[in-house]
C-alpha positions in Angstrom: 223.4 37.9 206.5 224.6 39.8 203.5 221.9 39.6 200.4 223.4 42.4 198.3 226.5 41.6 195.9 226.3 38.8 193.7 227.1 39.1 190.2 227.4 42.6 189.9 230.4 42.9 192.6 232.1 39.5 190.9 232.1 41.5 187.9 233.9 44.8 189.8 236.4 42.5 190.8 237.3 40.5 188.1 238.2 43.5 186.3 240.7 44.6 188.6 244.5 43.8 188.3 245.6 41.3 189.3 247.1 42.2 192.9 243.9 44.6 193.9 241.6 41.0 192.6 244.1 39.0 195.3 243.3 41.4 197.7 239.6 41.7 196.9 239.3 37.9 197.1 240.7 37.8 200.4 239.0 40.4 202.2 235.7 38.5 200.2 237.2 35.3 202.0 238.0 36.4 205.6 234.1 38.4 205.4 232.8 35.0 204.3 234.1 32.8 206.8 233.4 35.0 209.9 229.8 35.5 208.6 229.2 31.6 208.4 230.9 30.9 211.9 229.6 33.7 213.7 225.8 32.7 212.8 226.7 28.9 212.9 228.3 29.3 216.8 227.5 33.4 217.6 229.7 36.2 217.8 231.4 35.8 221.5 232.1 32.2 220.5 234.8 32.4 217.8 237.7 33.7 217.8 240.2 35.7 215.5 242.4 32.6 214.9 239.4 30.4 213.9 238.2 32.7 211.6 241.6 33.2 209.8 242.0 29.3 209.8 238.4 28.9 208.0 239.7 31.9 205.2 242.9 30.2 204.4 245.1 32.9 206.1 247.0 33.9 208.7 245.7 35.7 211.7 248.2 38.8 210.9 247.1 38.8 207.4 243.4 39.0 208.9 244.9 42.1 210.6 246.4 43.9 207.5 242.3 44.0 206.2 240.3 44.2 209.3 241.5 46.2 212.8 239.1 44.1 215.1 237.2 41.3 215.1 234.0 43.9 215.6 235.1 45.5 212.7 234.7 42.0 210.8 230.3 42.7 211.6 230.4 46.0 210.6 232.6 46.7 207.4 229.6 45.7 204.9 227.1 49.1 204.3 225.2 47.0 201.7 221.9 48.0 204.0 222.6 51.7 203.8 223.6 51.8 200.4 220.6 50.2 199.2 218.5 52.9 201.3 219.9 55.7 199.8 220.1 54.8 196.4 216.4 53.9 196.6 215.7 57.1 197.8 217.8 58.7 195.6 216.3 56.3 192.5 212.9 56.7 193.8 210.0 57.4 190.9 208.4 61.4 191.0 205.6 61.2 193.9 206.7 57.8 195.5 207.9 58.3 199.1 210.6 57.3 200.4 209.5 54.7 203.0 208.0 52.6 200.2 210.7 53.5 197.8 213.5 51.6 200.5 210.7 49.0 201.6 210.2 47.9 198.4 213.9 47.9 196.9 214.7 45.8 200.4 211.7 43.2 199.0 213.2 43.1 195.4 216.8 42.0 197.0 215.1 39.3 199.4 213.0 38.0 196.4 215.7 38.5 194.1 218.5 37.1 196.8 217.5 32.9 196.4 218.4 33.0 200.0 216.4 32.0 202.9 215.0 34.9 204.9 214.3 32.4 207.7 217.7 31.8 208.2 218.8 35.1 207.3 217.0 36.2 210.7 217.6 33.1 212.6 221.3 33.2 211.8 221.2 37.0 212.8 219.8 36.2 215.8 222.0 33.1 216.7 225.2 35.1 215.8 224.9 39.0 216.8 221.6 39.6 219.0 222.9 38.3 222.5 226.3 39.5 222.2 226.7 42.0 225.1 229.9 43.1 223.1 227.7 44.5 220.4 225.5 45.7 221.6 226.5 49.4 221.2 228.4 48.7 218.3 224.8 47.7 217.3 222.8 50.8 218.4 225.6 53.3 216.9 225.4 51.9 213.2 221.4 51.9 213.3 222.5 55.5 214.8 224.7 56.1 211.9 222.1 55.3 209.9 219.6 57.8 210.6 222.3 60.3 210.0 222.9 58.9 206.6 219.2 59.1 205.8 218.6 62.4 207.4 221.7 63.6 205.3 220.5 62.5 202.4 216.9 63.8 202.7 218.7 67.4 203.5 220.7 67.1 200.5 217.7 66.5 198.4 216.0 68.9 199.7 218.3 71.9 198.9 218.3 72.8 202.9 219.4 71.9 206.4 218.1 69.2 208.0 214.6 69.2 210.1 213.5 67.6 212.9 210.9 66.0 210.4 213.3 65.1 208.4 215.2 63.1 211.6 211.8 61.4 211.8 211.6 60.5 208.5 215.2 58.7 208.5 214.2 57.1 212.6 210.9 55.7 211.0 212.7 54.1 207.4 215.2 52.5 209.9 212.9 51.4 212.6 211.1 49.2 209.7 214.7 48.1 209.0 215.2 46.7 212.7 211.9 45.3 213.2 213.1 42.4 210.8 215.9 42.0 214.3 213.3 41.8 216.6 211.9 38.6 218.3 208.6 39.2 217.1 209.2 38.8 213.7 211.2 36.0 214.3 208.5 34.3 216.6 206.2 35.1 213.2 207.9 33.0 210.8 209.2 30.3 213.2 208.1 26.6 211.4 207.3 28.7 208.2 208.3 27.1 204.8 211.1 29.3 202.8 208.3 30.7 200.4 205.9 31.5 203.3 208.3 33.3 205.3 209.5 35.5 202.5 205.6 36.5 201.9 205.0 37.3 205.7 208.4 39.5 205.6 207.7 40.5 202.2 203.9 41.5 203.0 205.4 43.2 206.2 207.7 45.3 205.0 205.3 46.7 202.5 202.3 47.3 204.9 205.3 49.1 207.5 206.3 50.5 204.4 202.9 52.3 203.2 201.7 52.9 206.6 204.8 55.4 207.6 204.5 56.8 204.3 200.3 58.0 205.0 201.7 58.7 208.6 204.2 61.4 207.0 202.1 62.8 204.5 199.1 63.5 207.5 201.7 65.0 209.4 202.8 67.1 206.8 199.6 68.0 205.4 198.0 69.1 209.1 201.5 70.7 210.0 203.2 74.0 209.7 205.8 74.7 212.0 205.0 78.2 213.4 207.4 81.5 212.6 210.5 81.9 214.9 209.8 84.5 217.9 212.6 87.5 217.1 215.7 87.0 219.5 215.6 89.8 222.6 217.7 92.6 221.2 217.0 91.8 217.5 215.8 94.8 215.5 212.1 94.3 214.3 
């Protein structure tokens, strides 16, 4: 379920001209309608011709914007994008764990959406589709490597392994909102009380990883490289 967007990207395309605004729209379209079938039926159970029958287009027009039905899943990077900026936005001394934690709260809140049927619809139209499965695992892969990137970046320096923790953990709070268990948590929940248990678990997840990191870094100093054999002194 996409939360990010709204107004702000309605605005981007309005002022575009006319022909990129048609194209825009479409794409917006075609994205819309496979979203709403895929968690109405699940991904394995709809096809390319149905979707492009739901967005008003032909199934070769679907084509000229998206290679692959997979690609139709994965195309949006709202997630990511939110991560980084939040990081990148972050106030002086916050860390980054709370910083994406919270921004990801502030979209839900913000959103008017149901988070209970943003993760039942997840659920119902991605989780038990053996055919994304990897797809799946690659872009939360793909998203460590963003994070680890962008931590380097900040940093002045090449990546660390800590750093690679850093992103595994901030995306491993990210997933857990996939999981059955947080599902199972907010199963028969109202609207309002489920956004408060995700809510109030995203921040707890949020501000535990971030006293996780700072003892680590605090009680840790990596130890000075042993010369290489044949290496003057």
């Amino acid at each position: 379920m996409r939360y990010a967007g709204g107004m702000a990207e309605a605005a981007d395309v309005a002022a575009l001209p006319l022909r990129e605004r048609k194209r825009a729209l479409t794409r917006e379209a075609i994205l819309a309608a496979a979203e709403r079938l895929f968690e109405e039926r699940g991904f394995d159970n709809v096809t390319v011709a149905e979707i492009a029958d739901a967005a008003n287009v032909s199934v070769k027009t679907l084509f000229v914007y998206f290679r692959s039905k997979e690609d139709l899943v994965f195309t949006d990077t709202w997630l990511l994008d939110l991560c980084l900026d939040a990081i990148r936005r972050r106030p002086e001394g916050a860390s980054r764990a709370e910083a994406v934690t919270r921004a990801l709260v502030a979209v839900l809140r913000d959103s008017g959406q149901s988070v209970s049927e943003g993760i039942e619809g997840f659920r119902r139209g991605y989780a038990g589709s053996a055919a994304l499965h990897s797809r799946l695992l690659r872009m939360w892969e793909d998203y460590e490597g963003h994070i680890t990137a962008a931590l380097a970046a900040e940093a002045g320096a090449a990546a660390t392994p800590s750093m690679r923790l850093q992103a595994i953990q901030i995306v491993g709070i990210l997933r857990s909102l996939t999981y059955p268990e947080v599902h199972a948590a907010i199963m028969g929940l109202s609207p309002d009380d489920s956004l408060a248990y995700v809510s109030g678990w995203l921040l707890t997840a949020g501000e535990a990883t971030a006293a996780w990191q700072q003892a680590v870094a605090a009680g840790y100093s990596p130890p000075e490289r042993p010369p290489l054999p044949g290496s003057e002194p």
